[in-house]
N, C-alpha and C positions, 0 to 999 in steps of 0.2 A: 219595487214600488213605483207605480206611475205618476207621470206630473201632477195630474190633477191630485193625487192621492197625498201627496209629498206640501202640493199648497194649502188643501184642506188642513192638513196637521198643523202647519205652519200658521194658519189662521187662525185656531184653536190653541194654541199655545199662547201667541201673538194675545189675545184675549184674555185668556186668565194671565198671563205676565201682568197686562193693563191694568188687571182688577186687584193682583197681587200690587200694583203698587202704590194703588189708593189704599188699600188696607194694609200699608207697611208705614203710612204715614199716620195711624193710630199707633204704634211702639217707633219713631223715628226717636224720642231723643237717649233711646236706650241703643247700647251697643248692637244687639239683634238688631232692631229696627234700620238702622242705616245699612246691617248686611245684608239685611232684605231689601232694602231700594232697592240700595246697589245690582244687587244679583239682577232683581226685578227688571229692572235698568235694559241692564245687560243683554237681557233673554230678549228683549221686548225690540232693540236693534237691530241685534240679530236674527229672528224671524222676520221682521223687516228687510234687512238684504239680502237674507234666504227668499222671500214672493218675490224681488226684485230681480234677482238670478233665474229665477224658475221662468218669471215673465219673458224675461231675455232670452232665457232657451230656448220657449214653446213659438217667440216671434222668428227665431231661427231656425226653428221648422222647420214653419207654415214657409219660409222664403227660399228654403232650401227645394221645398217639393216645385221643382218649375223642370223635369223631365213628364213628356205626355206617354201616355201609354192606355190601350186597349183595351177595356173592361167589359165581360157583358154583367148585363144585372140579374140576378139569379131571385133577390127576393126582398123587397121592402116591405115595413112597415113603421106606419107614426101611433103616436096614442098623446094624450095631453090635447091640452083646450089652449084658446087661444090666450086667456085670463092666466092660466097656470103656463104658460110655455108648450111648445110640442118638438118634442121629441121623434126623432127617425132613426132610423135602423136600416142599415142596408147590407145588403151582403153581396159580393162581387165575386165573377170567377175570374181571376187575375192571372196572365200567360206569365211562368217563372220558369228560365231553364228549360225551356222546352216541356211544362206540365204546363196542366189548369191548377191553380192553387184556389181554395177558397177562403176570402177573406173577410171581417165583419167589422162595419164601422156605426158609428154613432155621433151624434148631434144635439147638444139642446138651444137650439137658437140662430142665430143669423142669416132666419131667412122665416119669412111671413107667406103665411096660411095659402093666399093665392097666388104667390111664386111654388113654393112646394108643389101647391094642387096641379099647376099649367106641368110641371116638370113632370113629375109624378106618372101626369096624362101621357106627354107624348114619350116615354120611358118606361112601356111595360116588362115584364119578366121575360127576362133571353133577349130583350136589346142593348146592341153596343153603345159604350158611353167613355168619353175622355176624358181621362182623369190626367192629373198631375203629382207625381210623387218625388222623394230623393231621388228612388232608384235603388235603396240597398234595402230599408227594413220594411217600408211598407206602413208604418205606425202612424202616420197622417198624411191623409188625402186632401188633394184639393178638388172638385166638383167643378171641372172649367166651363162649362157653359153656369152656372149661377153661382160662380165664386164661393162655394160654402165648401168649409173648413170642415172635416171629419176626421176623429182619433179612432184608434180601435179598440177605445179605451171600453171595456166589457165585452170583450169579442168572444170569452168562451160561453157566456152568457146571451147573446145575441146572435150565436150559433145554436147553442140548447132551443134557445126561443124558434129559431129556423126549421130546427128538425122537427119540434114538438107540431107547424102548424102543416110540416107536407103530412104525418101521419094521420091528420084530421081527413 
């Protein structure tokens, strides 16, 4: 399960704990009711140091990926408005071990319509572009000429999406 996937839950839980524990203080002064805080209580911490760990980890990354490395661009795409967020896609052929590997990342955010657009322009399909990664898995990019963060979080997904538009 991936980070984002792991916080969302956490967030979700985190939430109904909160709600369980206004609705635990209708039966608080019965025995139930204080083991409901309690519990309540508990959960509601705990997911709490859980998004804090998660936070921590995903900032250790992003700090981690500072080896540059040789990417060409094989195939973008955005979709989303500027009101709802937009969304990019990208798929890179990334030199691994002596292959081309292909790789697909994704973004919702930290970086606005007419930085995108300028990049976008001078960054067509099949040119080179430097990225920054660990160096072992590959699972977040950094985009070093415009600093944006990308996971690959949906990659088999935004690979289907890839294949589906060359056979158009």
């Amino acid at each position: 399960m991936s980070n984002n996937s792991k916080a969302n839950l956490a967030i979700f839980i985190a939430i109904l704990s909160f709600m369980s524990i206004n609705f635990s203080f209708i039966a608080v002064p019965s025995l139930i009711g204080i083991i409901w805080l309690t519990t309540s209580i508990i959960v509601l911490v705990v997911m709490i140091i859980l998004l804090i760990l998660l936070n921590k980890q995903a900032k250790n990354d992003i700090e981690a990926a500072s080896i540059p490395l040789e990417a060409t661009i094989t195939w973008w795409e955005t979709s989303g408005s500027a009101e709802r967020g937009i969304m990019f896609y990208l798929v890179l052929s990334i030199p691994r071990k002596g292959k081309q590997i292909e790789r697909a990342y994704s973004t919702s955010g930290g970086i606005g319509i007419v930085e995108l657009t300028q990049f976008l322009n001078q960054h067509p399909f099949g040119s080179k572009l430097t990225i920054l990664t660990n160096g072992k898995d590959l699972k977040v990019i950094v985009l070093e000429e415009i600093q944006l963060v990308m996971s690959n979080h949906g990659e088999k997904l935004i690979l289907e999406r890839f294949h589906k538009s060359k056979k158009r």
